[in-house]
Chimera marker file (.cmm) of the C-alpha trace (Angstrom):
<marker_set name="trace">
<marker id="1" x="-119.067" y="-100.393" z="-102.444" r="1" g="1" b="0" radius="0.5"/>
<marker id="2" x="-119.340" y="-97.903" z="-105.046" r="1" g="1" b="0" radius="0.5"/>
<marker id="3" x="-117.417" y="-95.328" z="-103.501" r="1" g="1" b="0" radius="0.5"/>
<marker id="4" x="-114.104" y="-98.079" z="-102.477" r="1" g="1" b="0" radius="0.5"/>
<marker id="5" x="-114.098" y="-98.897" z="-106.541" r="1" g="1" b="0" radius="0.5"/>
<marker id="6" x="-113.614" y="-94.811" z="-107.160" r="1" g="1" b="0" radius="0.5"/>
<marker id="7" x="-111.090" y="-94.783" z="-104.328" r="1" g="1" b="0" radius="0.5"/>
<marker id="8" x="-109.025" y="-97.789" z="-105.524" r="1" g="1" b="0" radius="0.5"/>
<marker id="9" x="-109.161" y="-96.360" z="-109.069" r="1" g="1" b="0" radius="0.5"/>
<marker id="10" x="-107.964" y="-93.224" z="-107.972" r="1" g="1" b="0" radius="0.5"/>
<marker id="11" x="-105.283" y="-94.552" z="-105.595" r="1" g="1" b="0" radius="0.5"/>
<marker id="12" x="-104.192" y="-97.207" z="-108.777" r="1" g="1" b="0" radius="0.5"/>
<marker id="13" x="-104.406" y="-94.110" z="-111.334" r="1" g="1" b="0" radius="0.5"/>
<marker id="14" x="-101.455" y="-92.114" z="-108.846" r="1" g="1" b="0" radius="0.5"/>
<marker id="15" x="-99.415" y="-94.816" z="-107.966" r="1" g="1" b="0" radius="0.5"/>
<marker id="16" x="-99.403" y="-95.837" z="-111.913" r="1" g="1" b="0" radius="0.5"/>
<marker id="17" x="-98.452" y="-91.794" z="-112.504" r="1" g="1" b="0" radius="0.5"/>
<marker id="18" x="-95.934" y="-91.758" z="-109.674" r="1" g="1" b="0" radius="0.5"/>
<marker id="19" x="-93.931" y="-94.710" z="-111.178" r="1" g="1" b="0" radius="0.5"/>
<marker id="20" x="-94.279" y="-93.338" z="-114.494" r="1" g="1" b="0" radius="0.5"/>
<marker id="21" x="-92.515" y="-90.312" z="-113.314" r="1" g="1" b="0" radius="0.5"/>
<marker id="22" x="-89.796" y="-92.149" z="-111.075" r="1" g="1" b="0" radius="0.5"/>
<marker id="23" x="-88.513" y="-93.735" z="-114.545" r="1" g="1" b="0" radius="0.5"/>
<marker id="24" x="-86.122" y="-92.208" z="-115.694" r="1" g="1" b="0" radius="0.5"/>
<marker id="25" x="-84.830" y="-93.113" z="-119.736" r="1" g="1" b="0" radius="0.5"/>
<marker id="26" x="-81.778" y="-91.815" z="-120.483" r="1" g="1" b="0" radius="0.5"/>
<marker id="27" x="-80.730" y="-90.889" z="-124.042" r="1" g="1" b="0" radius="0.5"/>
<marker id="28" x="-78.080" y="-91.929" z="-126.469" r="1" g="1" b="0" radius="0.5"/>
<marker id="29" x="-76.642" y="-88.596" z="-126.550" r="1" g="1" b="0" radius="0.5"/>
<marker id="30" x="-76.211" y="-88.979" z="-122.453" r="1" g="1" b="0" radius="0.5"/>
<marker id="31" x="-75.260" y="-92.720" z="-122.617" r="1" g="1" b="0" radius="0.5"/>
<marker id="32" x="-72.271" y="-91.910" z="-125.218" r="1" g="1" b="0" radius="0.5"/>
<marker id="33" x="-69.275" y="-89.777" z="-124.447" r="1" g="1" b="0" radius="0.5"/>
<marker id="34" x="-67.749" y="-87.524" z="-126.970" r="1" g="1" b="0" radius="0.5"/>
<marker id="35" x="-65.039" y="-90.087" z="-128.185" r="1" g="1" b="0" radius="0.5"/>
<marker id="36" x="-68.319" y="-92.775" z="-128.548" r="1" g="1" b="0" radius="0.5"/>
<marker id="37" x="-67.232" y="-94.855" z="-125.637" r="1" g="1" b="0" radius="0.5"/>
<marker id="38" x="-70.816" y="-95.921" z="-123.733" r="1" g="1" b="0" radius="0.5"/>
<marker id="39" x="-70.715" y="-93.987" z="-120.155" r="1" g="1" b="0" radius="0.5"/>
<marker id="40" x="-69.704" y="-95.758" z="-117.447" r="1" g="1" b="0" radius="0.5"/>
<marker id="41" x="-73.011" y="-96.732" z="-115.292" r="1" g="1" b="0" radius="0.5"/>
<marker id="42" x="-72.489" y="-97.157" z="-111.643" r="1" g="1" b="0" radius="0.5"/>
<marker id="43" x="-73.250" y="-100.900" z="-109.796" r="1" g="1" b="0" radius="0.5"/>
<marker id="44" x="-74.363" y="-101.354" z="-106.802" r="1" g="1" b="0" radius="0.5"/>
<marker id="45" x="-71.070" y="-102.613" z="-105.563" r="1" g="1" b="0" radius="0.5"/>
<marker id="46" x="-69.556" y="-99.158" z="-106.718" r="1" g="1" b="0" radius="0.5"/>
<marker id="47" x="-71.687" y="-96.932" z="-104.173" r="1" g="1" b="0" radius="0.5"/>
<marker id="48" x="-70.754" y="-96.786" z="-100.911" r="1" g="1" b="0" radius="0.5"/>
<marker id="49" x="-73.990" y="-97.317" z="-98.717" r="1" g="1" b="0" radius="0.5"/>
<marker id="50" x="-74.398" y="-95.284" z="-95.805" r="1" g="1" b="0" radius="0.5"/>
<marker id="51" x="-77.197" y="-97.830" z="-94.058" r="1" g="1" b="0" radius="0.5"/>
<marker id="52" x="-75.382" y="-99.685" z="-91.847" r="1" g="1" b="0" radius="0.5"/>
<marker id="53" x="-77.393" y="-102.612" z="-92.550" r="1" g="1" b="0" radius="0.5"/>
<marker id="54" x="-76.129" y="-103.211" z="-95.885" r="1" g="1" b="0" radius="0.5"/>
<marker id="55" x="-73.046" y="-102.757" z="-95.168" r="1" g="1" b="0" radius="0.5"/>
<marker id="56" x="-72.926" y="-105.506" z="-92.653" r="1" g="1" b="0" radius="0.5"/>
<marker id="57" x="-74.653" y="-107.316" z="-95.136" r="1" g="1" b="0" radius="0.5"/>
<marker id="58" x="-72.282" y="-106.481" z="-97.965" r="1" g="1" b="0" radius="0.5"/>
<marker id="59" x="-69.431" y="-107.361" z="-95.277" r="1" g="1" b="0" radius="0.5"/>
<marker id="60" x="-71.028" y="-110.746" z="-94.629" r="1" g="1" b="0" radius="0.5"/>
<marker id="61" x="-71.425" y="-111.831" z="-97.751" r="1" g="1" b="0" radius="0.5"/>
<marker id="62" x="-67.248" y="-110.946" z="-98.615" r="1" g="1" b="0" radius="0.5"/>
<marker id="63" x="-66.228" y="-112.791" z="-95.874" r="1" g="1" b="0" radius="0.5"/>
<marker id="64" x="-68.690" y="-115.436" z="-97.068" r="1" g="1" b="0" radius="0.5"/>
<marker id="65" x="-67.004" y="-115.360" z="-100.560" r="1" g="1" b="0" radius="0.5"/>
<marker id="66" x="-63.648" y="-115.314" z="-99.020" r="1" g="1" b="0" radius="0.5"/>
<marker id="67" x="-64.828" y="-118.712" z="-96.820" r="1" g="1" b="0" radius="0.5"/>
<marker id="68" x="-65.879" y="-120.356" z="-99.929" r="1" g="1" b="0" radius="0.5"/>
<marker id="69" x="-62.998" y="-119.647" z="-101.915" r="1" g="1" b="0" radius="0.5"/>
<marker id="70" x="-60.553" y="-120.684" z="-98.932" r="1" g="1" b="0" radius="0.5"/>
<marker id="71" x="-62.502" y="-123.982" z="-98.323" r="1" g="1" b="0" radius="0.5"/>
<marker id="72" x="-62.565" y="-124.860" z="-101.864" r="1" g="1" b="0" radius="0.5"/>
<marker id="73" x="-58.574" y="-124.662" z="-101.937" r="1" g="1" b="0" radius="0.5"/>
<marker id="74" x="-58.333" y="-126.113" z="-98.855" r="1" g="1" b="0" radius="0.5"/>
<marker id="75" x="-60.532" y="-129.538" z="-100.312" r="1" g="1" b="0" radius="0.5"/>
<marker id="76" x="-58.600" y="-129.588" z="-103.381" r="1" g="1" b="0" radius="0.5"/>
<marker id="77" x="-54.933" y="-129.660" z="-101.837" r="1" g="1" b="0" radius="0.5"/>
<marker id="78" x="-56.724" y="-132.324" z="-99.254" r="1" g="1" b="0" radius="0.5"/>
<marker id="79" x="-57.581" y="-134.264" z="-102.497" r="1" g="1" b="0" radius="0.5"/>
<marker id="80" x="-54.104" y="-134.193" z="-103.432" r="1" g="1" b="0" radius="0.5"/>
<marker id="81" x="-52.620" y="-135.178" z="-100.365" r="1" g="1" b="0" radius="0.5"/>
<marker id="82" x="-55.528" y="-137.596" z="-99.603" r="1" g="1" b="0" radius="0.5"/>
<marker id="83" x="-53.851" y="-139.340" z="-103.856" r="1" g="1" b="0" radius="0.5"/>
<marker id="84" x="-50.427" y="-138.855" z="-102.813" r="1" g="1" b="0" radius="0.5"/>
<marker id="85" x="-50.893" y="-141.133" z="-99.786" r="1" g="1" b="0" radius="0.5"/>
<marker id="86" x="-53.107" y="-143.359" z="-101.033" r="1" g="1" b="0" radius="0.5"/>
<marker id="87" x="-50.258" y="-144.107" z="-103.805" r="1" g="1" b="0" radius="0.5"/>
<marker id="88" x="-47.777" y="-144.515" z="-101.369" r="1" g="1" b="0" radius="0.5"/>
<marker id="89" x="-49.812" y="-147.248" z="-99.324" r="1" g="1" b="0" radius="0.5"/>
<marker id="90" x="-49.902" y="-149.024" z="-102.923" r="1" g="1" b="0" radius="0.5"/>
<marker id="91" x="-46.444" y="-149.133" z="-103.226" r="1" g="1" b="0" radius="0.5"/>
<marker id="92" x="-45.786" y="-150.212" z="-99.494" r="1" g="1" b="0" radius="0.5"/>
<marker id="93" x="-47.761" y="-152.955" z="-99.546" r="1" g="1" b="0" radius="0.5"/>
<marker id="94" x="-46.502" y="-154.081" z="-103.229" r="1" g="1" b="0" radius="0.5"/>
<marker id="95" x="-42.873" y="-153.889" z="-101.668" r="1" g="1" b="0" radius="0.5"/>
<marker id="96" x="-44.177" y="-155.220" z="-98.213" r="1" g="1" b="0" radius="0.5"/>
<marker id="97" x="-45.621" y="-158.524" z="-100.862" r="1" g="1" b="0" radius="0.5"/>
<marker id="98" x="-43.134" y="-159.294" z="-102.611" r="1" g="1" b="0" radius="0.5"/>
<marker id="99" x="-40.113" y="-159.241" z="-99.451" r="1" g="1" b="0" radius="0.5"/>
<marker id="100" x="-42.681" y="-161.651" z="-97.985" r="1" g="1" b="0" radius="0.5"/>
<marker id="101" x="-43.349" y="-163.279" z="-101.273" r="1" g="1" b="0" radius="0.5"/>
<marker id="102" x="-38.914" y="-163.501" z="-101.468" r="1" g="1" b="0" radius="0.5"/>
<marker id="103" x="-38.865" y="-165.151" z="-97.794" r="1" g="1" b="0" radius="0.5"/>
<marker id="104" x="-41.821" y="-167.700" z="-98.494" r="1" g="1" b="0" radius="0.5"/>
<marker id="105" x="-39.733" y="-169.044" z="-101.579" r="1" g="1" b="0" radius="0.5"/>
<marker id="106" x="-36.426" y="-168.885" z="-99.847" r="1" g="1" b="0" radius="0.5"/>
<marker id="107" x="-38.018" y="-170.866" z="-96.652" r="1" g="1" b="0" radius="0.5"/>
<marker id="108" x="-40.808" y="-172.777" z="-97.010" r="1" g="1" b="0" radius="0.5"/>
<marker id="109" x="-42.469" y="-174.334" z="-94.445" r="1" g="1" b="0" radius="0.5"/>
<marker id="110" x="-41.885" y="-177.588" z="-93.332" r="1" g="1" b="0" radius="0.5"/>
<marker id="111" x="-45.013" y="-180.033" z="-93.969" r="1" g="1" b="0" radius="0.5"/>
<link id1="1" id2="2" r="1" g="1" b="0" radius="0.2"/>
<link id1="2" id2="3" r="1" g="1" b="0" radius="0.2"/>
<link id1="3" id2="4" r="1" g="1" b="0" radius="0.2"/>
<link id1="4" id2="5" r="1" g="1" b="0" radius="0.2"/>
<link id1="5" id2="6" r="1" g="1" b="0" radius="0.2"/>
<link id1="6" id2="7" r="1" g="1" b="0" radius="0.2"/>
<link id1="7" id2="8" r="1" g="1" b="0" radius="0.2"/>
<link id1="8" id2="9" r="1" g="1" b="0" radius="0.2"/>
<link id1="9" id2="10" r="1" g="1" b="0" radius="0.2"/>
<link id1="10" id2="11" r="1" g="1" b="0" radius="0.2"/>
<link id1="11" id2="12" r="1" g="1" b="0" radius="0.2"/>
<link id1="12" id2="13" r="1" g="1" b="0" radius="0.2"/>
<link id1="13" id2="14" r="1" g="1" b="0" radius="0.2"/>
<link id1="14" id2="15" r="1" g="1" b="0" radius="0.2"/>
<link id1="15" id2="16" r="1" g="1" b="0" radius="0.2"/>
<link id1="16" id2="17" r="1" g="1" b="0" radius="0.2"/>
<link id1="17" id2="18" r="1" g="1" b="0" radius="0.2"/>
<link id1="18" id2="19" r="1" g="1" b="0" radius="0.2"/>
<link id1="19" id2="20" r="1" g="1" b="0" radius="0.2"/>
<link id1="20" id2="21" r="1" g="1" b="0" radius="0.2"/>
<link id1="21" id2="22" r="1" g="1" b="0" radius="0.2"/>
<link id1="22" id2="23" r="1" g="1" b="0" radius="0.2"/>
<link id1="23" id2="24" r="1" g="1" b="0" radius="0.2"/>
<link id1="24" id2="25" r="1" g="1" b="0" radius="0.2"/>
<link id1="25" id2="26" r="1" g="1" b="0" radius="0.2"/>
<link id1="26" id2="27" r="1" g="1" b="0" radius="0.2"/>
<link id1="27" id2="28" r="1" g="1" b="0" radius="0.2"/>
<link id1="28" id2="29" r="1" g="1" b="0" radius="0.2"/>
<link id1="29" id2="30" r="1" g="1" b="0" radius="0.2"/>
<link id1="30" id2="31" r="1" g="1" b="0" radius="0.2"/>
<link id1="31" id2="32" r="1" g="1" b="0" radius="0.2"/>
<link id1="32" id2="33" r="1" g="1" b="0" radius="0.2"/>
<link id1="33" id2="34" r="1" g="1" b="0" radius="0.2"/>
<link id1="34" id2="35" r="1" g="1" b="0" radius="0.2"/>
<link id1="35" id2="36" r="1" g="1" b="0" radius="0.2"/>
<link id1="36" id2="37" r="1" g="1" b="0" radius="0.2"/>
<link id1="37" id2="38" r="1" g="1" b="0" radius="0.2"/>
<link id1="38" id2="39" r="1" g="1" b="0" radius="0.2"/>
<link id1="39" id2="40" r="1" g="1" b="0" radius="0.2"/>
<link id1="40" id2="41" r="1" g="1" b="0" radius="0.2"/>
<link id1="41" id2="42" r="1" g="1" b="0" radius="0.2"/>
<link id1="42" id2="43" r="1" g="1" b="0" radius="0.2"/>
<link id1="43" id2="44" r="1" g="1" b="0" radius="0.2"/>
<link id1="44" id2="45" r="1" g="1" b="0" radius="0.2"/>
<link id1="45" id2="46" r="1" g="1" b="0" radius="0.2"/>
<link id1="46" id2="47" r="1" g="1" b="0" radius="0.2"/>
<link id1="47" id2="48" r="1" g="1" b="0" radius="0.2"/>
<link id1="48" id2="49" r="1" g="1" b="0" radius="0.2"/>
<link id1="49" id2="50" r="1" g="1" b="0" radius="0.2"/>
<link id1="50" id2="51" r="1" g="1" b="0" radius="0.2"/>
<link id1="51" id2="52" r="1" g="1" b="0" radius="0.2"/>
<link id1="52" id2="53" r="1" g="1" b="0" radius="0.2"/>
<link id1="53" id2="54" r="1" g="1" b="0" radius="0.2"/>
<link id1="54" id2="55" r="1" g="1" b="0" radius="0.2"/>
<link id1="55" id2="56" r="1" g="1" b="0" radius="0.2"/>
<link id1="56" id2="57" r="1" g="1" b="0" radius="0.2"/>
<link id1="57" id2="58" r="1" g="1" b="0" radius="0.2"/>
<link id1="58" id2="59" r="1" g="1" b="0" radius="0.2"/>
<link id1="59" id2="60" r="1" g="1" b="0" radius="0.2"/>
<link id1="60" id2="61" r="1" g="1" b="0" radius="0.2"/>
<link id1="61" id2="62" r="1" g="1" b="0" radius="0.2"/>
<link id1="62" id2="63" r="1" g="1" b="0" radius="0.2"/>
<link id1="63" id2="64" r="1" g="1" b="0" radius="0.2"/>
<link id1="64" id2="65" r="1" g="1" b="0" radius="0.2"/>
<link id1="65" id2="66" r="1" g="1" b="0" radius="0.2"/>
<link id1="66" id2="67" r="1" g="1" b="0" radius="0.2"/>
<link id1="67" id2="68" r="1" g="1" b="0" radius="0.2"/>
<link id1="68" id2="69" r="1" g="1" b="0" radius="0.2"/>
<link id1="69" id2="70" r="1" g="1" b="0" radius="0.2"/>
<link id1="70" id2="71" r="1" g="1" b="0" radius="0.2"/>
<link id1="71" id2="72" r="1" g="1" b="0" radius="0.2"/>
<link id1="72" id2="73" r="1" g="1" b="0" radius="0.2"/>
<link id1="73" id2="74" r="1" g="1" b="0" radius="0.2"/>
<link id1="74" id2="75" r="1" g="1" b="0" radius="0.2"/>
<link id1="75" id2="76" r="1" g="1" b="0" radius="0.2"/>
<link id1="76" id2="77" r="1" g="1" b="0" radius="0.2"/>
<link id1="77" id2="78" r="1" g="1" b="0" radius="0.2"/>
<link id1="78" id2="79" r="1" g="1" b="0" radius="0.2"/>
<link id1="79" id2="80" r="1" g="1" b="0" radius="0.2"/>
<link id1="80" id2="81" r="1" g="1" b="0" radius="0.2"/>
<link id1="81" id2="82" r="1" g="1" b="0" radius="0.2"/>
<link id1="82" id2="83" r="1" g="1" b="0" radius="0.2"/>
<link id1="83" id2="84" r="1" g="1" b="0" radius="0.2"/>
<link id1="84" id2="85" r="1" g="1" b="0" radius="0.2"/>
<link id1="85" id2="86" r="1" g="1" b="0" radius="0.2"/>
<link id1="86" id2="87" r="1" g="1" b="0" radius="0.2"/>
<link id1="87" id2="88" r="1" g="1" b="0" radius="0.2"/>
<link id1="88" id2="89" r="1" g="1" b="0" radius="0.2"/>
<link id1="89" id2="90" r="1" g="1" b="0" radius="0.2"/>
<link id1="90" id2="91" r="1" g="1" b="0" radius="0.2"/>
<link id1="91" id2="92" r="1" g="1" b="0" radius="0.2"/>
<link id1="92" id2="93" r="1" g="1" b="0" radius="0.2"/>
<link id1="93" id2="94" r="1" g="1" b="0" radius="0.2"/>
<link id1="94" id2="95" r="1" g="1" b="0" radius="0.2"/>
<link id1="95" id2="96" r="1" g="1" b="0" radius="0.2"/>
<link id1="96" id2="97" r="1" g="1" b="0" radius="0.2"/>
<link id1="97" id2="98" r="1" g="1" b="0" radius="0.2"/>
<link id1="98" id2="99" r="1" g="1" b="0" radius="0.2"/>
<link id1="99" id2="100" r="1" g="1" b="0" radius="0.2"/>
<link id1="100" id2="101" r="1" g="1" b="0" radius="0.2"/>
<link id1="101" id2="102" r="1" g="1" b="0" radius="0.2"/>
<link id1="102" id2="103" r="1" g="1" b="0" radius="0.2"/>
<link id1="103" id2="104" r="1" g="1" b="0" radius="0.2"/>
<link id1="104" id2="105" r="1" g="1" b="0" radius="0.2"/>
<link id1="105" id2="106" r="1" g="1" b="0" radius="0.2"/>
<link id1="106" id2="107" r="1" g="1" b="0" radius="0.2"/>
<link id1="107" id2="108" r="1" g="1" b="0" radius="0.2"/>
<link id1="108" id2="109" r="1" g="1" b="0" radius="0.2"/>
<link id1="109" id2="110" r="1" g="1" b="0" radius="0.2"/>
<link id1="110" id2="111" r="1" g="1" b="0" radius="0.2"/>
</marker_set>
């Protein structure tokens, strides 16, 4: 039991040493050009990946983006259309009441 503890400290002790030294801090002398604009720091987005993986995941989620924004134009002019027509079925029947409204008063029926 003794011996795992030494091995798991040791093993803790390198990975803890290895990230330390995988960190990189950059300095402001790096991070600001000569004119004092900040440098420019590169996305993700920016580099092209090579794995082709991500890429068909980075496609996939475009064409997901370009589905949403499509369908979100498409709902909004159906929203129009969907009021325009409703406000024309007002006016119909408002015309369709009152020419029957006219024919009632001009004709009434016999009792």
């Amino acid at each position: 039991m003794k011996n795992i503890r030494t091995l798991m400290l040791a093993v803790s002790a390198l990975l803890c040493m290895n990230l330390a030294q995988a960190q990189t801090t950059v300095s402001t002398d790096d991070a600001v050009g000569a004119n004092g604009t900040a440098g420019v720091s590169v996305g993700a987005k920016a580099a092209v990946a090579t794995d082709p993986l991500v890429q068909k995941r980075q496609s996939d989620s475009d064409a997901t983006a370009d589905y949403k924004a499509k369908k979100k134009t498409a709902k909004a002019n159906m929203k129009v259309e969907k009021a325009e027509a409703k406000s024309d079925l007002k006016e119909e029947k408002l015309e369709s009441t009152s020419v029957r409204n006219k024919a009632l008063a001009t004709d009434p029926i016999p009792k």
